[in-house]
The first five atom37 places (N, CA, C, CB, O) and aatype in JSON, in Angstrom:
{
  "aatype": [20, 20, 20, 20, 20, 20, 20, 20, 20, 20, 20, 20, 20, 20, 20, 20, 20, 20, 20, 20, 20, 20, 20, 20, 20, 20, 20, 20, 20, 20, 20, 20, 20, 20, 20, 20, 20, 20, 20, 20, 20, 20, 20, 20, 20, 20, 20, 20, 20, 20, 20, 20, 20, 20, 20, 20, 20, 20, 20, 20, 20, 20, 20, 20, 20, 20, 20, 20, 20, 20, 20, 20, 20, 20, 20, 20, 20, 20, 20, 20, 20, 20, 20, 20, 20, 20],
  "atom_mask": [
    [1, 1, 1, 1, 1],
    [1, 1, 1, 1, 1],
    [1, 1, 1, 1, 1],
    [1, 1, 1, 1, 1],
    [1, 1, 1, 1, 1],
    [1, 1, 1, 1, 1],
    [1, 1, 1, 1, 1],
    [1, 1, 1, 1, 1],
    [1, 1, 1, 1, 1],
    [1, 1, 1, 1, 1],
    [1, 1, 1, 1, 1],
    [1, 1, 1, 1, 1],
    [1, 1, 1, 1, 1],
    [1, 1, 1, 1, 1],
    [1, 1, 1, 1, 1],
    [1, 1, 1, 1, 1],
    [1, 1, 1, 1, 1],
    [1, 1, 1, 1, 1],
    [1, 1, 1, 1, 1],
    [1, 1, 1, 1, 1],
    [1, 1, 1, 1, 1],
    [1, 1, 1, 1, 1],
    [1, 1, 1, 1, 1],
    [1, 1, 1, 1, 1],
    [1, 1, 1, 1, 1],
    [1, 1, 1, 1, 1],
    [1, 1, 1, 1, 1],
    [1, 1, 1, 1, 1],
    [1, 1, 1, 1, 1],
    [1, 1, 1, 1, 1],
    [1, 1, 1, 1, 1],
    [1, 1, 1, 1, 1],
    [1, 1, 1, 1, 1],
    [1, 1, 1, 1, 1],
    [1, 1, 1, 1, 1],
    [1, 1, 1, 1, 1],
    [1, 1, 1, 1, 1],
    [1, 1, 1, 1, 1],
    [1, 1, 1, 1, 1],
    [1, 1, 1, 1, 1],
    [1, 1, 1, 1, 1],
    [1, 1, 1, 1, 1],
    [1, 1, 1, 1, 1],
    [1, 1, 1, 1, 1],
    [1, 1, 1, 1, 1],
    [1, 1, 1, 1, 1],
    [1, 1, 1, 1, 1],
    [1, 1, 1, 1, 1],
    [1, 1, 1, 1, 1],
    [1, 1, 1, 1, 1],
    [1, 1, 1, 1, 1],
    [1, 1, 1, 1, 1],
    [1, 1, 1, 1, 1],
    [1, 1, 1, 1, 1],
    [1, 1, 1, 1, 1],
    [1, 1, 1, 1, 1],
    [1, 1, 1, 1, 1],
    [1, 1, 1, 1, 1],
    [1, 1, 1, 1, 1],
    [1, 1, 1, 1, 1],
    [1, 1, 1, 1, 1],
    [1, 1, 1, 1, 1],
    [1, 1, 1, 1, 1],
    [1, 1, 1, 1, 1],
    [1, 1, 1, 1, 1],
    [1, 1, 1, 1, 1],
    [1, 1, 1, 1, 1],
    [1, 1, 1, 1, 1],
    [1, 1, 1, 1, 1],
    [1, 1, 1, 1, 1],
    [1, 1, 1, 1, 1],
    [1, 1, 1, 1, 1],
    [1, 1, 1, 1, 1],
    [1, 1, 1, 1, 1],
    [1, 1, 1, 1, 1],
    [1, 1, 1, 1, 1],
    [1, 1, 1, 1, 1],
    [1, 1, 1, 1, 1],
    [1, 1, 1, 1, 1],
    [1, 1, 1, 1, 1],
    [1, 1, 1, 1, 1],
    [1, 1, 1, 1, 1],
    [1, 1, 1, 1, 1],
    [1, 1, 1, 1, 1],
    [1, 1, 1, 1, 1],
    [1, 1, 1, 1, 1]
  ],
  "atom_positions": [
    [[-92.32, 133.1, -139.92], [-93.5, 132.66, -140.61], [-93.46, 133.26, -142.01], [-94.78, 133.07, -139.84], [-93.18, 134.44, -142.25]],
    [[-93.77, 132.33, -142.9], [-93.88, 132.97, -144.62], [-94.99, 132.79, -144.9], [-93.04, 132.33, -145.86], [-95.52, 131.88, -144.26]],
    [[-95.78, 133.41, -145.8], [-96.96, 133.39, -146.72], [-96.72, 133.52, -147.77], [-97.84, 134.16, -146.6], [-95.82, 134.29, -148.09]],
    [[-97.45, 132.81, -148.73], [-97.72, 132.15, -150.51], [-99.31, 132.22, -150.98], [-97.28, 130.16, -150.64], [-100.19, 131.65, -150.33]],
    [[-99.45, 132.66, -151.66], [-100.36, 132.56, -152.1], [-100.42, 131.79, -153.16], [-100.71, 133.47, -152.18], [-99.68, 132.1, -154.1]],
    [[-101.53, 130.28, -153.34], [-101.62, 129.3, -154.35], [-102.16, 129.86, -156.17], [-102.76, 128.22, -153.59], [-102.14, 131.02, -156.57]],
    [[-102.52, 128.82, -156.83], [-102.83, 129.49, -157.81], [-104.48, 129.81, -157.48], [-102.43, 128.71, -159.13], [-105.08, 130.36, -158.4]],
    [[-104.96, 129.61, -156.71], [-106.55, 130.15, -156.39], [-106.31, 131.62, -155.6], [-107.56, 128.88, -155.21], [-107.24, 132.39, -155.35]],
    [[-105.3, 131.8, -155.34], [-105.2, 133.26, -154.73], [-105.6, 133.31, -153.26], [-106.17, 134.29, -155.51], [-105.83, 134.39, -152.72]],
    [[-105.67, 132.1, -152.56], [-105.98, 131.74, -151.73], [-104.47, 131.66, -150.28], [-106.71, 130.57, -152.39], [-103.75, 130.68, -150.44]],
    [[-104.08, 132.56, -149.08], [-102.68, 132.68, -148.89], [-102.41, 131.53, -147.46], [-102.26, 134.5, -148.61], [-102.86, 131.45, -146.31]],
    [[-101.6, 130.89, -148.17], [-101.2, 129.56, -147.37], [-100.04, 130.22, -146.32], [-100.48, 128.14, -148.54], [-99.12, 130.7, -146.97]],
    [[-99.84, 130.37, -144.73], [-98.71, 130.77, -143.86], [-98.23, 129.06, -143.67], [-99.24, 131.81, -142.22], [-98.92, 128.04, -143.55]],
    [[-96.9, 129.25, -143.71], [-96.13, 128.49, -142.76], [-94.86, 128.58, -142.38], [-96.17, 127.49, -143.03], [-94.19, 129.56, -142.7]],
    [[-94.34, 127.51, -141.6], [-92.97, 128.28, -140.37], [-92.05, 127.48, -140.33], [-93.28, 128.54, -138.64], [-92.12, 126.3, -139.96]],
    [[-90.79, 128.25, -140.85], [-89.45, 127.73, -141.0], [-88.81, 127.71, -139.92], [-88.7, 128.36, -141.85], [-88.47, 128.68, -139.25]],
    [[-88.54, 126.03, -139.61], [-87.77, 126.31, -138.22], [-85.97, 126.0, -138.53], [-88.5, 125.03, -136.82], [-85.41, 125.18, -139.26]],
    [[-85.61, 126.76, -137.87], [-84.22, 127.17, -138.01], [-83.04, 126.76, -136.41], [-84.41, 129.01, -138.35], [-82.76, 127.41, -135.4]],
    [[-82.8, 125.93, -136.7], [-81.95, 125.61, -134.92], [-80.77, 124.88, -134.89], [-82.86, 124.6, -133.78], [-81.26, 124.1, -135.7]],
    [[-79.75, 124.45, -134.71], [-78.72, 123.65, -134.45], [-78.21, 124.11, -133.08], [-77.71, 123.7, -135.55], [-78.19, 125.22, -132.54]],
    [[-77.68, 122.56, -132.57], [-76.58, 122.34, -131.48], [-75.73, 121.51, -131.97], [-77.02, 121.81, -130.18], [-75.79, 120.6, -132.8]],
    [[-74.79, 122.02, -131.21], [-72.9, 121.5, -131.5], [-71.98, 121.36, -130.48], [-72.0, 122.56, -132.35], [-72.26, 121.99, -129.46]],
    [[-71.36, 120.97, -130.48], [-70.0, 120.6, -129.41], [-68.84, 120.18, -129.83], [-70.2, 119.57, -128.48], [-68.73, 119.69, -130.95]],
    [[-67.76, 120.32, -128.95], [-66.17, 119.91, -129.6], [-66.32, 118.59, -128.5], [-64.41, 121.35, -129.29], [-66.6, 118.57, -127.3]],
    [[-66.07, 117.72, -129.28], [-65.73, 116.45, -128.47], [-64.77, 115.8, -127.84], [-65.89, 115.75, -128.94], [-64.72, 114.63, -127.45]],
    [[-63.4, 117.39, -127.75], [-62.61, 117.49, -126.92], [-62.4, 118.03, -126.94], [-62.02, 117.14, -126.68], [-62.77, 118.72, -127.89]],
    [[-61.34, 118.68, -125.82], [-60.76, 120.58, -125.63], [-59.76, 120.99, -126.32], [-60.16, 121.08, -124.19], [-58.86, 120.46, -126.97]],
    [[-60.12, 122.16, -126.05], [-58.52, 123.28, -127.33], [-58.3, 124.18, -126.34], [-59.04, 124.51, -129.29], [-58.93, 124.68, -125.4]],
    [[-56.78, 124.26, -127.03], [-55.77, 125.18, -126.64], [-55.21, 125.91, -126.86], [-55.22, 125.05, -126.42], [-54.34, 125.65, -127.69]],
    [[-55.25, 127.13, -126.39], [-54.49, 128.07, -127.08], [-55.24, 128.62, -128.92], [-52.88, 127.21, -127.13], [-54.47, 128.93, -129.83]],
    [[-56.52, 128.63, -129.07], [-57.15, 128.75, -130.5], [-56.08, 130.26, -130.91], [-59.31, 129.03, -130.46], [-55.43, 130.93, -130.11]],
    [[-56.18, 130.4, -132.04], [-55.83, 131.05, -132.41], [-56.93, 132.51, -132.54], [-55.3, 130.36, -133.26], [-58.04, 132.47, -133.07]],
    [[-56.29, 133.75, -131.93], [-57.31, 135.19, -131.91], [-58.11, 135.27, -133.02], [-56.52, 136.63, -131.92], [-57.61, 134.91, -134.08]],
    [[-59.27, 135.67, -133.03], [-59.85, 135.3, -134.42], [-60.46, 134.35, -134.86], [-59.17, 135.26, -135.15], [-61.49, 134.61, -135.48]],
    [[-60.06, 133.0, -134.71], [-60.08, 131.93, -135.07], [-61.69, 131.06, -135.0], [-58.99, 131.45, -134.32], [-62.36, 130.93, -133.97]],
    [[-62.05, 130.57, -136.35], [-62.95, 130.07, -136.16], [-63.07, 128.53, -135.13], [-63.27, 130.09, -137.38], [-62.45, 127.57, -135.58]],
    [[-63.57, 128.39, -134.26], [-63.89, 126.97, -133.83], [-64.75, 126.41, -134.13], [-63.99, 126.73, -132.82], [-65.88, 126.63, -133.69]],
    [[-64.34, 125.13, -135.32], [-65.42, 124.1, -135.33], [-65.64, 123.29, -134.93], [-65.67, 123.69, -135.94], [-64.87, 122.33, -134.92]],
    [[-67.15, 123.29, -134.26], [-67.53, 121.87, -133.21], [-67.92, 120.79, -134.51], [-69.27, 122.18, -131.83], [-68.45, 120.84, -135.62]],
    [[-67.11, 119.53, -133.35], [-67.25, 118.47, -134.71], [-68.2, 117.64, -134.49], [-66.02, 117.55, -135.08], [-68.45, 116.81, -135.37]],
    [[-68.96, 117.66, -133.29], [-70.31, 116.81, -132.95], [-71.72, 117.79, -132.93], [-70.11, 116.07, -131.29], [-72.21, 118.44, -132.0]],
    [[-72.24, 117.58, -134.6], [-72.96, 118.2, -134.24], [-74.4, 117.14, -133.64], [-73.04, 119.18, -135.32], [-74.56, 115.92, -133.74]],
    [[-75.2, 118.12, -133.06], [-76.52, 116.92, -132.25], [-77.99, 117.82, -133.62], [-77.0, 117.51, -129.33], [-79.1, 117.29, -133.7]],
    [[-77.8, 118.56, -134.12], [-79.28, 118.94, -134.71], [-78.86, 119.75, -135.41], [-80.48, 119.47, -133.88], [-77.9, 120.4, -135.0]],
    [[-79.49, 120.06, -136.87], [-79.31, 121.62, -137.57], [-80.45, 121.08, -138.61], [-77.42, 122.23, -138.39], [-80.4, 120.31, -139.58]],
    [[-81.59, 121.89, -137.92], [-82.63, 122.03, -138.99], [-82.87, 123.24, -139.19], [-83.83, 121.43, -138.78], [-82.95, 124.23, -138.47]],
    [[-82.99, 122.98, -140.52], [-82.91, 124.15, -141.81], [-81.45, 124.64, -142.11], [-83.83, 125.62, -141.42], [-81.08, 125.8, -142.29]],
    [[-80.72, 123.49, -142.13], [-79.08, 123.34, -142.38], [-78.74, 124.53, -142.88], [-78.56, 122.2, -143.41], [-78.38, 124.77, -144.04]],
    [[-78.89, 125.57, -141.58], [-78.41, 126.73, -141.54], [-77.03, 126.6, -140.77], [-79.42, 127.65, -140.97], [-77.07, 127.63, -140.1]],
    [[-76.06, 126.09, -140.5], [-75.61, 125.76, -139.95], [-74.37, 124.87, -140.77], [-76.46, 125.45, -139.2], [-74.53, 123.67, -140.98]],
    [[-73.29, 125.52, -141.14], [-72.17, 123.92, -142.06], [-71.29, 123.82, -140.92], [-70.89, 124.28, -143.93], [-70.75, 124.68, -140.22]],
    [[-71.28, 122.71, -140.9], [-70.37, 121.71, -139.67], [-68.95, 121.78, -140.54], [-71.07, 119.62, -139.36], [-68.16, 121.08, -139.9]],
    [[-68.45, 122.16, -141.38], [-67.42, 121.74, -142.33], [-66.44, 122.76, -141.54], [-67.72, 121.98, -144.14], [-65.45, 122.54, -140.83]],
    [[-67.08, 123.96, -141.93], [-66.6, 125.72, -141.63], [-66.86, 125.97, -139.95], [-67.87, 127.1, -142.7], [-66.3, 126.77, -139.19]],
    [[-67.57, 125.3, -139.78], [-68.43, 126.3, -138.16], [-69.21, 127.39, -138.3], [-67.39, 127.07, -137.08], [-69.41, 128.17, -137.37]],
    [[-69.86, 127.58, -139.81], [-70.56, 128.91, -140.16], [-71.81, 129.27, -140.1], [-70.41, 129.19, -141.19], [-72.32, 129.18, -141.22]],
    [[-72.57, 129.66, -139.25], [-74.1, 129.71, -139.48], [-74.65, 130.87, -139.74], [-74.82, 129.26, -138.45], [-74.51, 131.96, -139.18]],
    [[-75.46, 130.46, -140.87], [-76.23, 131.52, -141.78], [-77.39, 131.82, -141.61], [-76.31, 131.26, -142.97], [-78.18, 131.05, -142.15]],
    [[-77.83, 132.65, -141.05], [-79.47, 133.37, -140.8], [-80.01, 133.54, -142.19], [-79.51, 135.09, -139.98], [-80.1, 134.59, -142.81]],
    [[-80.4, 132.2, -142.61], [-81.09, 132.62, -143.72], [-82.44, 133.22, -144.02], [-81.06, 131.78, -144.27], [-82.65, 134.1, -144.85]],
    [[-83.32, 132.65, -143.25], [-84.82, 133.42, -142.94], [-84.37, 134.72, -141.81], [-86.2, 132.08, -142.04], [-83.3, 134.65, -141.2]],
    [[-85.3, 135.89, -141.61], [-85.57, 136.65, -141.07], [-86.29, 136.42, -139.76], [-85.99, 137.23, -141.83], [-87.47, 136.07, -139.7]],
    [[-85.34, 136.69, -138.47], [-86.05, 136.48, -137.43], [-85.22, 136.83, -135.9], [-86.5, 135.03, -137.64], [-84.36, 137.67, -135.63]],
    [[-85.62, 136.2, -135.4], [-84.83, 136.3, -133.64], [-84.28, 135.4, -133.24], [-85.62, 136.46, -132.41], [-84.7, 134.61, -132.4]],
    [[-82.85, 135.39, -134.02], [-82.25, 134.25, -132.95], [-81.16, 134.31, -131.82], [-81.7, 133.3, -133.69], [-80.14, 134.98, -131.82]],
    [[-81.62, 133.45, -130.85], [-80.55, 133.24, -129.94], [-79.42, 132.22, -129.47], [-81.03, 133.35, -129.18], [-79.63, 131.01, -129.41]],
    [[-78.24, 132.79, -129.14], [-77.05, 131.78, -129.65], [-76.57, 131.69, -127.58], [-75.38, 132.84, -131.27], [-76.52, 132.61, -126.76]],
    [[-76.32, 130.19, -127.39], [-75.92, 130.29, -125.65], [-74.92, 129.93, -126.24], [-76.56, 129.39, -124.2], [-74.9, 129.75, -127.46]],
    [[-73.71, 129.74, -125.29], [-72.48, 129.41, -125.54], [-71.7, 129.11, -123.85], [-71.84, 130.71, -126.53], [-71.36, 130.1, -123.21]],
    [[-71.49, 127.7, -123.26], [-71.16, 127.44, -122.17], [-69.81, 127.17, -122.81], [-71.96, 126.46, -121.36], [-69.55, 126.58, -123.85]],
    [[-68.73, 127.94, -121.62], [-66.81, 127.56, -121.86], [-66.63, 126.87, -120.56], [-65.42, 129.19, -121.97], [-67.43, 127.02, -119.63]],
    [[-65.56, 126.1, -120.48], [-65.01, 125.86, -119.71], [-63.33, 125.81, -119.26], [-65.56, 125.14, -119.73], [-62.45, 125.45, -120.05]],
    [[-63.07, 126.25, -117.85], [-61.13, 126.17, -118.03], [-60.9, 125.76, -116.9], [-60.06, 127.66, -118.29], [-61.77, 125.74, -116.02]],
    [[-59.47, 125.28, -116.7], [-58.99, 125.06, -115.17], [-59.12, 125.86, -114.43], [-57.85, 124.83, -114.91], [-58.99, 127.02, -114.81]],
    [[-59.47, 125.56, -112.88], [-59.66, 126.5, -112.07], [-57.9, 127.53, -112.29], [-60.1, 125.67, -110.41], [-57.84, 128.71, -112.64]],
    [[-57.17, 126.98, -112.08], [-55.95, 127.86, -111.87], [-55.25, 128.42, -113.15], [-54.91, 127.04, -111.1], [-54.06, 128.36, -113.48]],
    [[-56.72, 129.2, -114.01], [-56.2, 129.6, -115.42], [-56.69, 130.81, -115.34], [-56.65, 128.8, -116.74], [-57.49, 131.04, -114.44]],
    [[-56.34, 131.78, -116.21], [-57.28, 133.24, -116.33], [-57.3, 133.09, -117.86], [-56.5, 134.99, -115.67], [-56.35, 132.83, -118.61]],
    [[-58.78, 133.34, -118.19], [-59.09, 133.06, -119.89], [-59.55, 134.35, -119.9], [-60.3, 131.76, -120.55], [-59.49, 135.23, -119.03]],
    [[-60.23, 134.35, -121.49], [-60.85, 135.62, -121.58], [-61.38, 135.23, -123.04], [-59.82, 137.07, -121.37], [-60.74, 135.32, -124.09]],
    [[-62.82, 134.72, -122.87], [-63.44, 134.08, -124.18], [-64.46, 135.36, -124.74], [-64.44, 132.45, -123.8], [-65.36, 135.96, -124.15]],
    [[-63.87, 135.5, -126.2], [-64.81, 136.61, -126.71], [-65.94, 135.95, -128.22], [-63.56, 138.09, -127.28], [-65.4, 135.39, -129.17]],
    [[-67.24, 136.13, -128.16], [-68.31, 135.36, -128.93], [-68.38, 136.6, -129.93], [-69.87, 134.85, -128.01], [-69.12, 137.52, -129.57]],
    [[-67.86, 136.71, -130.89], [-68.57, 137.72, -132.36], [-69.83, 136.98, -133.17], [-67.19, 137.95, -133.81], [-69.94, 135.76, -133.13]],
    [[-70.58, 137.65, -133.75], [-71.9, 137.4, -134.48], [-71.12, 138.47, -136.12], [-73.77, 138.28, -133.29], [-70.62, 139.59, -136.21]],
    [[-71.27, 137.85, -136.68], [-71.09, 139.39, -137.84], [-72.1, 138.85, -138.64], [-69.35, 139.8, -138.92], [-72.47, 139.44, -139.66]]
  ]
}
């Protein structure tokens, strides 16, 4: 939530909403350690915090966000998927 005050000095609140969902619209292999993955379908990013170009999302307002992240692999695989935030 932000507040402004007009030129009457009078303080106006309102609320920046901040959200995107994404997906790869097919599977990868072998990504490289490190490696950014960009989902190329994205479904929403309001307050285009979020560039689909890079895979980079930017907390630009101040707040609480939460990121889910569902993987999937063959049953007869051993993965080991690691999610960084920096």
């Amino acid at each position: 939530m932000h507040a402004n005050k007009d030129s009457k000095g009078i303080c106006n609140l309102f609320v920046v909403i901040v959200a995107f969902m994404a997906e790869l619209s097919s599977g990868i292999k072998d990504p490289a350690i490190g490696s950014t993955i960009v989902f190329d379908n994205v479904h929403m990013n309001l307050g285009d915090a979020f560039n689909p170009a890079n895979g980079v999302f930017v907390a630009k307002v101040a707040g609480v966000y939460v990121f889910h992240l569902t993987v999937s692999t063959p049953l007869a695989t051993s993965n080991h998927v690691s999610f960084f935030i920096f």
